[in-house]
BALO-142663 format. One record per residue (C-alpha): y, x, z; residue in one letter. Coordinates in steps of 0.1 Angstrom, whole numbers, padded with zeros to 4 digits, always signed. Each point is the difference from the previous one (the first is absolute). Layout:
YXZA ...
! end
This chain:
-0077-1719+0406X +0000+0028-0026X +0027+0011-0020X -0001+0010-0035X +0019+0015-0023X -0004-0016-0037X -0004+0019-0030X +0019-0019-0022X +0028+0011-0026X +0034+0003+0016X +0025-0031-0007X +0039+0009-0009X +0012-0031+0023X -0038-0018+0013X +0006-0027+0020X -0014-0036+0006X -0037+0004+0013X -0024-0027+0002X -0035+0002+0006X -0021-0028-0015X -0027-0011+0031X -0021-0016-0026X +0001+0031-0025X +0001+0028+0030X +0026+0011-0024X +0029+0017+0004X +0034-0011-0023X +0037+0017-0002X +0026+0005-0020X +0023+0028-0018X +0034-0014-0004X +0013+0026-0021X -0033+0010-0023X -0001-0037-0008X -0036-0004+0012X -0025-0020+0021X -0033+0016+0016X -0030-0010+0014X -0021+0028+0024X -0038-0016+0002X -0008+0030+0032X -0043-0010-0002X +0007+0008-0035X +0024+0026-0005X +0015-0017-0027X +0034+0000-0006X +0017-0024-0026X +0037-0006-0015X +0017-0024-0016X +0036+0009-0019X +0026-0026+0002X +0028-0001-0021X +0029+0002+0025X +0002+0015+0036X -0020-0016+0026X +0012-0013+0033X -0025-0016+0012X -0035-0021-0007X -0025-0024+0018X -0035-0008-0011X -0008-0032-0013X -0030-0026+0009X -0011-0002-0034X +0002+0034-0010X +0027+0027-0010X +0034+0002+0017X +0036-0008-0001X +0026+0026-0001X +0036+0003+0004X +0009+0021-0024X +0040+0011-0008X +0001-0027-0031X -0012-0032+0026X -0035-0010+0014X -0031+0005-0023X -0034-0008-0001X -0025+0034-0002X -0037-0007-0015X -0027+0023+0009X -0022-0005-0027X +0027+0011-0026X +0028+0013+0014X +0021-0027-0013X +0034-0006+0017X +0016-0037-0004X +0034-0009+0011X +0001-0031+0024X +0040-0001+0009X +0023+0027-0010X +0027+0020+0022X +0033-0008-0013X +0018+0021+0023X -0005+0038-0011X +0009+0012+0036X -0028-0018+0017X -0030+0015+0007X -0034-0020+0011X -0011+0030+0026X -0021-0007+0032X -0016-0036-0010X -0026-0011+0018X -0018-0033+0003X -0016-0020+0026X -0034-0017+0007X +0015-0034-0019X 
! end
């Protein structure tokens, strides 16, 4: 195995990594700078995606794009524009979505 270090911007809070097998991608979060990234390594490409709140935490979806958690309730994130949409919203100001993960199902 050989260790690397990435040269990638520094995050004020990154969290939440999760590569994509089918991409060889690498996607994380930055709760604080309300963002979502995507590292493509073979391509040295790094991309971002703002979100309008902070983010706790994101999975990829089959069809494309992901869902995030962001402060305001759980969104949906396209790719392709950048768009956020709101699927549920968080009543409960004190709750933060952080950590979420899914499974195989």
């Amino acid at each position: 195995m050989e260790i690397s270090k990435l040269d990638l911007p520094k995050c004020k809070v990154g969290e939440g990594p999760v590569w994509d097998v089918a991409e060889q991608a690498l996607y994380y979060i930055d709760i604080v700078d309300k963002a979502v990234f995507r590292w493509d390594p073979a391509a040295t490409d790094l991309k971002r995606w703002d979100v309008p709140d902070i983010v706790g935490s994101m999975a990829l979806r089959d069809g494309g794009g992901a869902i995030v958690a962001l402060g305001s309730g759980v969104h949906s994130l396209d790719f392709a524009t950048g768009e956020v949409s709101s699927i549920t919203v968080n009543a409960d100001p004190d709750v933060q979505l952080a950590d979420g993960k899914v499974d195989r199902a």
